[in-house]
N, C-alpha and C positions, 0 to 999 in steps of 0.2 A: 231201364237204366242202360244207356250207352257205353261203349269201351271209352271212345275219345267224343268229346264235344266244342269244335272249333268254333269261336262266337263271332258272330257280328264282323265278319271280311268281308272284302271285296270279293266273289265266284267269279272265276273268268272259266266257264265248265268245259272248256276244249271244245265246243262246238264253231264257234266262230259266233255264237250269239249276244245280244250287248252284256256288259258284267252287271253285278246287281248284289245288294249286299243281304245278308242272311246268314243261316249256322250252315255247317256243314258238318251229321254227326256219322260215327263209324261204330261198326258193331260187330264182332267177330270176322274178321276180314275184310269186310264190305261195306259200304257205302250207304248207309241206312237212310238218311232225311240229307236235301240239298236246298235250303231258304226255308224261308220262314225261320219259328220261333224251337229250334231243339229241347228235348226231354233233359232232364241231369244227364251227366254222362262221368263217371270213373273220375276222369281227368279231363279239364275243362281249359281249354288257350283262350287267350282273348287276342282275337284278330283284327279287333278295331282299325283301320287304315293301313292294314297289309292283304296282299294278294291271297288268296287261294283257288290252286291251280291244279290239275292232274300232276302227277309226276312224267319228266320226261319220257320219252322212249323216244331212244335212239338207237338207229337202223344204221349207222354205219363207223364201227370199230373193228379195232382189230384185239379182240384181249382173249385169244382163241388158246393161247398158253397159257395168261394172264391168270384164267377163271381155273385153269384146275389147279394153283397152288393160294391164291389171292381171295381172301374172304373178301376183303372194303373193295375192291375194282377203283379207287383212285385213279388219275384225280375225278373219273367222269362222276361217282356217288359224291361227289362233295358239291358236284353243280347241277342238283337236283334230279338228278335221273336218275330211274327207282326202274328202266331197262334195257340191256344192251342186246344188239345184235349183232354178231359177229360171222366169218366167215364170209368175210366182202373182198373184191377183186382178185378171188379165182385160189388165192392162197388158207392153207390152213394145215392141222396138221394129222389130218383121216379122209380118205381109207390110207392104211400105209404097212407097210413091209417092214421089217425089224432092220432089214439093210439099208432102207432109206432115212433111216430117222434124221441123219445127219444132212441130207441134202435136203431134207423140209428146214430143219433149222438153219441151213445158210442161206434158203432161198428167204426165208419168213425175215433171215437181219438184214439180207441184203435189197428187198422189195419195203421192207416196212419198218426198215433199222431198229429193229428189238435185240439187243443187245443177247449175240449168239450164248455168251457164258451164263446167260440169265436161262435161256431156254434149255440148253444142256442139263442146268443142274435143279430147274424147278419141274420141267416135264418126265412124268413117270412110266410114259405109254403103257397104261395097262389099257390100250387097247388095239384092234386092229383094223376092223372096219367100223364106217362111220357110227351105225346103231352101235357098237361099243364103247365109241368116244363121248356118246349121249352119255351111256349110262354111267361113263365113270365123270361125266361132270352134273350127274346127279346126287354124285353123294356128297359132296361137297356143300357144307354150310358157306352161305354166302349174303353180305348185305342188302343186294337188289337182284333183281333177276336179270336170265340172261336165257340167252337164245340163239341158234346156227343154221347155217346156210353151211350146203354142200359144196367145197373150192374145189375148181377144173383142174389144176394142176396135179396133187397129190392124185386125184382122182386118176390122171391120165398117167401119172411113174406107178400105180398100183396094178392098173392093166397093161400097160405095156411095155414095161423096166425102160432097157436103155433105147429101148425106138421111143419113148416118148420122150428122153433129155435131149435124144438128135432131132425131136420136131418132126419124126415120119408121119406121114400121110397115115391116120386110123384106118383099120380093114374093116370091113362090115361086121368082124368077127370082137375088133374090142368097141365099136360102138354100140356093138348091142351087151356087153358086160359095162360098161359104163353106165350105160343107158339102165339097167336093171337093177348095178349099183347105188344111181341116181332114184331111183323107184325104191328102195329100200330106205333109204335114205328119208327119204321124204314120209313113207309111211310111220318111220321111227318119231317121227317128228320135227323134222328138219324143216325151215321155211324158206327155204328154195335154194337156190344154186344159181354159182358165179363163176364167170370167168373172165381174164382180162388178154386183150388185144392190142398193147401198148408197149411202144418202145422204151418207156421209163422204166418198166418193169425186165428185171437182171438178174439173173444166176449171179454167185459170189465169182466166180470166172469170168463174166461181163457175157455171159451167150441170154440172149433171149429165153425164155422160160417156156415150159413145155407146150402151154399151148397156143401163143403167139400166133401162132400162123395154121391154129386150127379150120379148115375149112368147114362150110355152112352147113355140108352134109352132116358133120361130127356135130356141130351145134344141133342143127336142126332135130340130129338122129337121138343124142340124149334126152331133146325137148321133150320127146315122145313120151319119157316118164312121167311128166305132169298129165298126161290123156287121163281121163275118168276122176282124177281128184278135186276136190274144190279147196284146195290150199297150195302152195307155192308160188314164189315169184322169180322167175330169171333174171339175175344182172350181169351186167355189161363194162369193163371199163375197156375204151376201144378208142385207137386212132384215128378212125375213121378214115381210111386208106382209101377208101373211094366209099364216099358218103351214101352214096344213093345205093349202091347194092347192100350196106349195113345196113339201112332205114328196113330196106327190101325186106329182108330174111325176118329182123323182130318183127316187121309187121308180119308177115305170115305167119309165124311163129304164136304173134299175140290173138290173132284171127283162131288159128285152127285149134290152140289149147284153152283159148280161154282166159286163163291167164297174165298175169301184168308182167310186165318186161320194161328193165329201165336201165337205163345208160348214166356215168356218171359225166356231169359236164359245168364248164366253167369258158370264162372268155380267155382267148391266150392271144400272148405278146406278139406271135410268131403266124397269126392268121387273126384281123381284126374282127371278121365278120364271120367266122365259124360260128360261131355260139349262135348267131340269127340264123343261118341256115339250118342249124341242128333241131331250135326251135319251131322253126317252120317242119320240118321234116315230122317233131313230132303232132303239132296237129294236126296235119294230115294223115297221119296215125290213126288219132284219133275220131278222124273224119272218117277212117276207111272199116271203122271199128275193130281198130286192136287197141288195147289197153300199155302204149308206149307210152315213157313216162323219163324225165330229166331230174337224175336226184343232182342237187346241186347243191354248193357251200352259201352259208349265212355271211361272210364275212371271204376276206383274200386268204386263200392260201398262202402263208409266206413263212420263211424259213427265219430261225433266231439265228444271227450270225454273235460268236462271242466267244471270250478265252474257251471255256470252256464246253463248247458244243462242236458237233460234226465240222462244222466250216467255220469259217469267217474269212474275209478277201484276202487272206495271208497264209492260210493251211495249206495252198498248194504251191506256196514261194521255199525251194531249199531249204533255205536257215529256218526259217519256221519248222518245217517239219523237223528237224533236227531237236526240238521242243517237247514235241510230243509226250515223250517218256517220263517227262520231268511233275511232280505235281505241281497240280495248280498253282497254289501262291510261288513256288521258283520260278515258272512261266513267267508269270507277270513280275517277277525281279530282275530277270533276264532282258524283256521288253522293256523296259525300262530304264535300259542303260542306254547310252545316248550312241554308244558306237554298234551296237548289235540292230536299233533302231535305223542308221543309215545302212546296215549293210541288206536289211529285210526289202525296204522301199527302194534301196536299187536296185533291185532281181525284178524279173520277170516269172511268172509264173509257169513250172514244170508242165510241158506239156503230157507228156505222160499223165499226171497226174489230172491234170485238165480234160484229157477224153474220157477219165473214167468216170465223172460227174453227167448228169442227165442233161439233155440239152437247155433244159431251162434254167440250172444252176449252174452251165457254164457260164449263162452270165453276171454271175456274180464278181467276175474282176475286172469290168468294165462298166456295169449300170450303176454310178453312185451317186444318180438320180432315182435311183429307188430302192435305195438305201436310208432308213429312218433311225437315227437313235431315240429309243424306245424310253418314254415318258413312263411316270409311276404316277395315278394309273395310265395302264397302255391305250395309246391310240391308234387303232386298225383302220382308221380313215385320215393318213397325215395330207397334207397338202406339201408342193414340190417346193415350197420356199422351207421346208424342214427337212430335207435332203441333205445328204453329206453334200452333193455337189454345191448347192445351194451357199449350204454353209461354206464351205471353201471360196466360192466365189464372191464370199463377203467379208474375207480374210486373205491376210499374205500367206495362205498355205494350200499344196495342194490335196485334190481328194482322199488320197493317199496314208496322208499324211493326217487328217482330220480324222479318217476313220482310224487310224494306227492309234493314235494318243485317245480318242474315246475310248475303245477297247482296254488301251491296256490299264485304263483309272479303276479297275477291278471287274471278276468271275461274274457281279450282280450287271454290269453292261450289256446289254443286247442291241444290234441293228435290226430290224424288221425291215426284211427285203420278203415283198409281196413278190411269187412266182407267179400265177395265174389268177383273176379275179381283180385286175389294177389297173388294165387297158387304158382305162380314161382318166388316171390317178385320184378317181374316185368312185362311192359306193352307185350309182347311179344305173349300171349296168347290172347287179348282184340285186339292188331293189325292181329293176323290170322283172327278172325272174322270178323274185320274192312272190311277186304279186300277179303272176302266170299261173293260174290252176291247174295248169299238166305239168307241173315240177313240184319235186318234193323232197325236202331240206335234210341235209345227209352232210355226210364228208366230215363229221366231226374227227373221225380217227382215233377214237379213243385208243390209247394204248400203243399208239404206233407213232413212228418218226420220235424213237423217246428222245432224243439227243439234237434233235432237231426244230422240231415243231409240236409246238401245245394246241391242239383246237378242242381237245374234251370241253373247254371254258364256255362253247361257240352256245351253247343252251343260255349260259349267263347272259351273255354280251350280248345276245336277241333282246332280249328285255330291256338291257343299260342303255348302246346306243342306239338299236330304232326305233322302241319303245319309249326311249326318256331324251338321250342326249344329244341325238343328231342334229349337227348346224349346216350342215354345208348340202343336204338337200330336205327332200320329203322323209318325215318319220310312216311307221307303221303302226295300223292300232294296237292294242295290245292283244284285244280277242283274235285276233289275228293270226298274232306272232305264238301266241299261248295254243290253238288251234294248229297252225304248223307244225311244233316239235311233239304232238298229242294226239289229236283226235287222228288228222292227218297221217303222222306215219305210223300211229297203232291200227287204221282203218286198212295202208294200203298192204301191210303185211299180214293182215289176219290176227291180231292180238285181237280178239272181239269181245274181252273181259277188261277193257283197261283204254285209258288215251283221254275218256270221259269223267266228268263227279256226275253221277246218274244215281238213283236206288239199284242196289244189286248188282254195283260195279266193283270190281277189283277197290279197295282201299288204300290207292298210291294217289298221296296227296303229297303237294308241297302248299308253307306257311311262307310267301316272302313279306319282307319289308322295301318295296320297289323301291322309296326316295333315298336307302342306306346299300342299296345295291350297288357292288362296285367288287371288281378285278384287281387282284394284286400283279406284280410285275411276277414274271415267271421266275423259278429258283429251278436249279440242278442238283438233283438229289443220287446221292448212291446206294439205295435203298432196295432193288431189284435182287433177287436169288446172287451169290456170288458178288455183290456190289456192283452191282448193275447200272447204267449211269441211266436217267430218264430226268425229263425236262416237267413239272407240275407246276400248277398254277392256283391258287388261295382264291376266294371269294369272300365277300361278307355280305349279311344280308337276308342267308336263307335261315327265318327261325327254327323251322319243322318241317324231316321230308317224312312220310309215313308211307312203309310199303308192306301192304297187306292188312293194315291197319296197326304197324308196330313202328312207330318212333325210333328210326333208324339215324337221324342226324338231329342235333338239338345245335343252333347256335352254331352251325359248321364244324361242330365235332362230331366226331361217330362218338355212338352210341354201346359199340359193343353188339349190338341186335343181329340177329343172324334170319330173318325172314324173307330171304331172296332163297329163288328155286330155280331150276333148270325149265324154260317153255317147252312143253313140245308144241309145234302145230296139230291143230286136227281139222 
């Protein structure tokens, strides 16, 4: 007798091999029979013309505070992902000093905008180095599982206080506490370590973050903790200030440890052809036998501009910010008075306020060509005849002025201005990479940019639009795209129990209904510790995510279930 007995689905088994229909039974946690004809089992689904899939696992979020106060990990458990990995682009909040706690929490709202009053009052630091952080998000019951990577920053104000918020030059002396740090770390069970080399990335003061301007030596010198282990992975979010000496160092790095090494990357507005040289760079990586690797986004990164989110083209105009304080609906009573509406659009935007924005969302008061009002359901591939400019230029009003009066028809209005991943105002550069075997699909952000940007969805919308709905180029198979978010990034992290439906596999399954799949428009909830403001997003579609073999979501509700655990690598 089986615990659960899934009948007669479609198997898409995370391999990338053709789908095929059969049972799929589960028996005390594991994955008992995959096709053919199942014994009884407990509790019997009939999956007749719906999908079953591994459950997600996704390698790149931030819910590194999220997980020690948050049983469900919303919204990413509501879109099938049964595992999160966090501790991505160098931030996090261990090893750490009892004097720092407050400069991880500014650095963490101001790099990944988590709402500082959420982190203040849900994090409990009972710990202080990293194996401590493990083990107090061990005891935590939790819906899906979850998993860390060791971040360079904290890592680097724990060894070296204020030489490392000034950006000094490491001494031999804290690269090798780092370094040992980092070896501890990894032992505990940590699955690798990160760190970011990017200007977007800001202290709450606007300075560069500690390790910004780490040199290769300090990289290279902490790498040294992976020697002799066969677990961890190094990543990378980087400038690439001079590309060829970046390529340089992971390739050596991925040569002498062993080890995979990945960079995060996407096409930008501000250099057409980086993304090709980047990719070039890494096969010959690969040529040279290091294990370099391009994680990259399923869809555009893009920012929700709206009354009530971080931005929208008017949050840096005077009389606007003069709003702020006011709730929601008086905002939008405010806007909507016909003399406070001429006095908004005849300002110019605060410059002040304009430098503290990253260079890619300075252009947000100028691009209103790649600015979209955002359809229900959303569309992450618009075309420029659905542009505010567009729109404007088919009306007697200007840009301005279209985007003002969208906005302020209420809180549910969103613009979708694509940041990075838009270059050709379509998906066509995001599908070459899809379909590059030295890249691998990340950037969802679970739990970050709460106020700003939803991509936890990005697992859904793999399946909706290039699986089902794409018009405007080539779709993707499905074993494909099922094998990406799966076998793929639980292979290249070391989950070696899960990512597959195998006998004797982890029990993380999802039941969908692929032709009822579909994306709600996102909402803004104040739902976080201290009312926390975060941007989530609804799905319909998934009947059944099972993690561990326990029916954790039925019908896109939680379930209540508490069978998610803390990973360690081994």
């Amino acid at each position: 007798m089986h615990d659960t007995v899934i009948r007669g689905g479609t198997i898409i088994d995370g391999s990338g091999d053709p789908a095929y229909t059969g049972d799929v039974a589960l028996k005390d946690g594991k994955i008992a029979q995959v096709g053919g004809k199942a014994g009884p089992g407990t509790r019997e689904i009939e999956a007749n013309g719906l999908l079953v899939t591994p459950g997600w696992v996704d390698v790149h979020t931030h819910y590194d505070g999220q997980a020690t106060w948050d049983a469900e990990l919303a919204p990413s458990s509501w879109h099938g992902v049964s595992t999160v990995l966090f501790g991505n682009c160098g931030v996090g909040f261990a090893p750490v000093r009892k004097q720092d706690h407050s400069a991880l929490i500014g650095m963490m709202e101001s790099i990944e905008e988590i709402p500082g009053i959420a982190l203040a009052d849900g994090l409990k630091w009972n710990w202080e180095t990293f194996p401590e952080y493990l083990d107090a998000l061990e005891q935590k019951p939790r819906a899906i599982d979850i998993a860390a990577q060791i971040p360079h920053h904290p890592l680097r104000v724990y060894v070296m206080g204020e030489r490392a918020v000034r950006r000094e030059k490491a001494t031999g002396d804290d690269i090798q506490q780092m370094r040992d740090a980092v070896r501890q770390g990894l032992k505990a069970g940590a699955f690798g370590f990160t760190t970011s080399r990017t200007n977007s990335h800001k202290t709450p003061e606007g300075e560069m973050v500690p390790g910004r301007y780490s040199e290769v030596e300090e990289l290279l010198g902490i790498g040294t903790a992976f020697n002799g282990l066969n677990h961890g992975a190094f990543g990378v979010n980087s400038d690439f200030d001079d590309e060829t000496e970046e390529l340089k160092w992971m390739t050596k790095f991925g040569k002498e440890s062993g080890r995979p090494v990945w960079f995060l990357l996407t096409d930008r507005p501000t250099d057409l052809t980086r993304w090709q040289r980047l990719m070039a760079g890494v096969h010959q990586a690969r040529i040279d036998g290091a294990h370099v690797t391009a994680q990259i986004a399923g869809r555009p990164v893009g920012v929700l501009l709206g009354i009530d989110t971080a931005l929208n083209p008017f949050s840096i105009r005077p009389s606007y910010q003069a709003l702020l304080q006011l709730p929601v609906a008086e905002r939008i009573k405010r806007l909507r008075d016909p003399a406070f509406r001429a006095q908004v659009l005849n300002e110019a935007p605060s410059p002040e306020l304009l430098n503290r924005l990253s260079q890619f969302r300075q252009r947000l008061t100028t691009s209103w060509h790649r600015m979209f009002p955002m359809a229900n359901p959303p569309n992450y591939e618009p075309e420029e005849k659905d542009s505010v400019a567009a729109i404007a230029a088919r009306s007697n009003h200007s840009p301005d002025e279209v985007a003002y009066d969208y906005l302020a028809g209420g809180a549910d209005r969103f613009l979708f201005f694509p940041i990075v991943g838009y270059n050709e105002d379509n998906l066509d550069i995001i599908h070459t990479m899809l379909t590059d075997e030295t890249t691998l699909l990340g950037l969802s952000d679970g739990g970050a940019h709460c106020s700003s940007i939803v991509d936890a969805s990005v697992p859904s919308w793999m399946l909706i639009h290039w699986g089902r709905d794409r018009s405007r180029g080539p779709k993707i198979a499905l074993e494909r795209l099922v094998k990406r978010q799966t076998g793929d990034t639980a292979r290249f992290f070391g989950f070696h129990d899960r990512g597959l439906l195998r006998e004797g596999m982890k029990a993380d399954v999802n039941v969908i209904d692929h032709q009822r799949l579909q994306l709600h428009i996102p909402e803004v909830r104040y739902d976080l510790p201290m009312n926390g403001r975060r941007l989530v997003q609804r799905v319909d579609g998934y009947k059944n995510t099972f993690v561990s073999g326990v029916s954790t979501f039925e019908d896109g509700q939680y379930t209540g279930a508490t069978a998610g655990r803390l990973v360690r690598a081994r």
